[in-house]
Wavefront OBJ file of the C-alpha trace (Angstrom):
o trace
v 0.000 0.000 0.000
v 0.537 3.453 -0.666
v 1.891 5.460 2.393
v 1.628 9.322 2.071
v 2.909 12.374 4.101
v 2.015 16.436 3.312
v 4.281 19.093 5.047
v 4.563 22.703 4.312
v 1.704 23.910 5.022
v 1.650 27.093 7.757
v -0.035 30.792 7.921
v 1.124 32.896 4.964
v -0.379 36.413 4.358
v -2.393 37.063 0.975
v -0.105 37.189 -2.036
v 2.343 34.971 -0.359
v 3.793 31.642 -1.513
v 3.968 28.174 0.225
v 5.144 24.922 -1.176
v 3.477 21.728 -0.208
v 5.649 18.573 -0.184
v 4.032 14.731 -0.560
v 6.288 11.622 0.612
v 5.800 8.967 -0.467
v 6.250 5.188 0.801
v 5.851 1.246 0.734
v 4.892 1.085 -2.934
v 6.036 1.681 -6.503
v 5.302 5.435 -6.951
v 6.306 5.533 -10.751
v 2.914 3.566 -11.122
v 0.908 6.433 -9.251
v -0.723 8.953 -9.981
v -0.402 11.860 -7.464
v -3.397 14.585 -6.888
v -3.442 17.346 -4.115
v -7.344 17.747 -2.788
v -8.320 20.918 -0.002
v -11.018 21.130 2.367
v -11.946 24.180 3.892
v -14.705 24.026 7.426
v -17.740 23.431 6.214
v -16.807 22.433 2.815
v -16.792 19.850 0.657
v -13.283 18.430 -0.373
v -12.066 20.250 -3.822
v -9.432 18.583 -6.230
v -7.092 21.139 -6.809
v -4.166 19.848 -9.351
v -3.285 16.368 -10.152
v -0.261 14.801 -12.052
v 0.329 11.391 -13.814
v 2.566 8.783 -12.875
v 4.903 9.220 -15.911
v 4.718 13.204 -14.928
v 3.615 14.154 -18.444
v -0.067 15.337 -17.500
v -1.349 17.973 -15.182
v -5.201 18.985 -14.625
v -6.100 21.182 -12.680
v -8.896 23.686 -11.066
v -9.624 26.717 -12.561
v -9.645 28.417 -9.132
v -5.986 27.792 -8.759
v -4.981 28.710 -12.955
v -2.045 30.484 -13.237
v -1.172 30.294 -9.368
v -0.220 26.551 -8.371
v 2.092 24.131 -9.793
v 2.479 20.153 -9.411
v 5.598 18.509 -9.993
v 6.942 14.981 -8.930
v 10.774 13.967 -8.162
v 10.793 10.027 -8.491
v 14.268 9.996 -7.485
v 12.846 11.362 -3.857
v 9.521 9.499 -4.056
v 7.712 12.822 -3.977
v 5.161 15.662 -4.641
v 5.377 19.000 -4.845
v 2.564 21.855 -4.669
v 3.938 25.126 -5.223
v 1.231 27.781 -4.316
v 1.947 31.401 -5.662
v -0.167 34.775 -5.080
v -2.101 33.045 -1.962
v -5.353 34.421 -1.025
v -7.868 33.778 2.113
v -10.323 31.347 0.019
v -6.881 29.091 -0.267
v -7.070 28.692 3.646
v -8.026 24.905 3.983
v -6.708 21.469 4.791
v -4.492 20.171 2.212
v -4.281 16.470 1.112
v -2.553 14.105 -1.288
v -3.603 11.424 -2.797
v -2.606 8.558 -5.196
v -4.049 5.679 -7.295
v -1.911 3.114 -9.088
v -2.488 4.168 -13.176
v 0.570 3.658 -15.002
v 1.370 5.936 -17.900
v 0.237 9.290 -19.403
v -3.493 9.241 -18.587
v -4.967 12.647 -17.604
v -5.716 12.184 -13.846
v -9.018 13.079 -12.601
v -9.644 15.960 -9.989
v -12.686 14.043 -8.209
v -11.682 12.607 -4.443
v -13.279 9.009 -5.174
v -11.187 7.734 -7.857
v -8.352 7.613 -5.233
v -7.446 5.315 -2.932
v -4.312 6.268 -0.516
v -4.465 9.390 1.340
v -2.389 11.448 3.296
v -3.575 12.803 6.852
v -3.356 16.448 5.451
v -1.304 19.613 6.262
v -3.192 23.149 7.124
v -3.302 26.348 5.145
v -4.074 29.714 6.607
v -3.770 32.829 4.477
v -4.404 35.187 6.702
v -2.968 38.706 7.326
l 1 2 3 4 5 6 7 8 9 10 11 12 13 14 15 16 17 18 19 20 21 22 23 24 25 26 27 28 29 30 31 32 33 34 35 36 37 38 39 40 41 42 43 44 45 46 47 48 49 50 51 52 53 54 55 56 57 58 59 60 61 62 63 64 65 66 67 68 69 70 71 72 73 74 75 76 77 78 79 80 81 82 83 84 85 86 87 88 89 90 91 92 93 94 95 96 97 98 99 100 101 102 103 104 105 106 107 108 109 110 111 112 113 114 115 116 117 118 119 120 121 122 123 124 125 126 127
């Protein structure tokens, strides 16, 4: 099974930056795809970007266009989030997840096609 870890998360004022790191252990991540999911109180969980397990692919929200970045290192076994130009509606609980799809399929955004979660890592943008 799939073990995952975030850390990075913190309180960052509006227009600040954070990056978001996903380990990885106890199965073959090259097979995985990799997504990062948020829940704010109250809130349903939101897919937020997503990455294939060949790297090649990237989907993400519209709400985060042109402000966060996914990338994977397979040499560490891990994710990366970079989040640019924060703002208060970013503040939320931040998860990764994965599901074994090998190759360059787009990965979905939607919670229930993954299996393996991380226990999430909190974002406040707050000034």
């Amino acid at each position: 099974q799939l073990q995952l870890v975030e850390s990075g998360g913190g309180l960052v004022q509006p227009g600040g930056s954070l990056k978001l790191s996903c380990a990885t252990s106890g199965a073959s991540f090259e097979f995985f795809r990799i997504g990062w999911f948020r829940q704010a109180p109250g809130m349903e969980r939101e897919g937020v970007l997503c990455i294939s397990s060949n790297g090649e692919r990237t989907n993400f929200a519209d709400s985060v266009k042109g402000r966060f970045t996914i990338s994977r290192d397979d040499a560490k076994n891990t994710v990366y989030l970079q989040m640019n130009s924060l703002k208060p509606e970013d503040t939320a609980v931040y998860y990764c997840a994965g599901h074994p799809v090998p190759g360059p399929f787009l990965c979905p955004l939607d919670s229930r096609t993954y299996d393996y979660w991380g226990q999430g890592t909190q974002v406040t943008v707050s000034s």
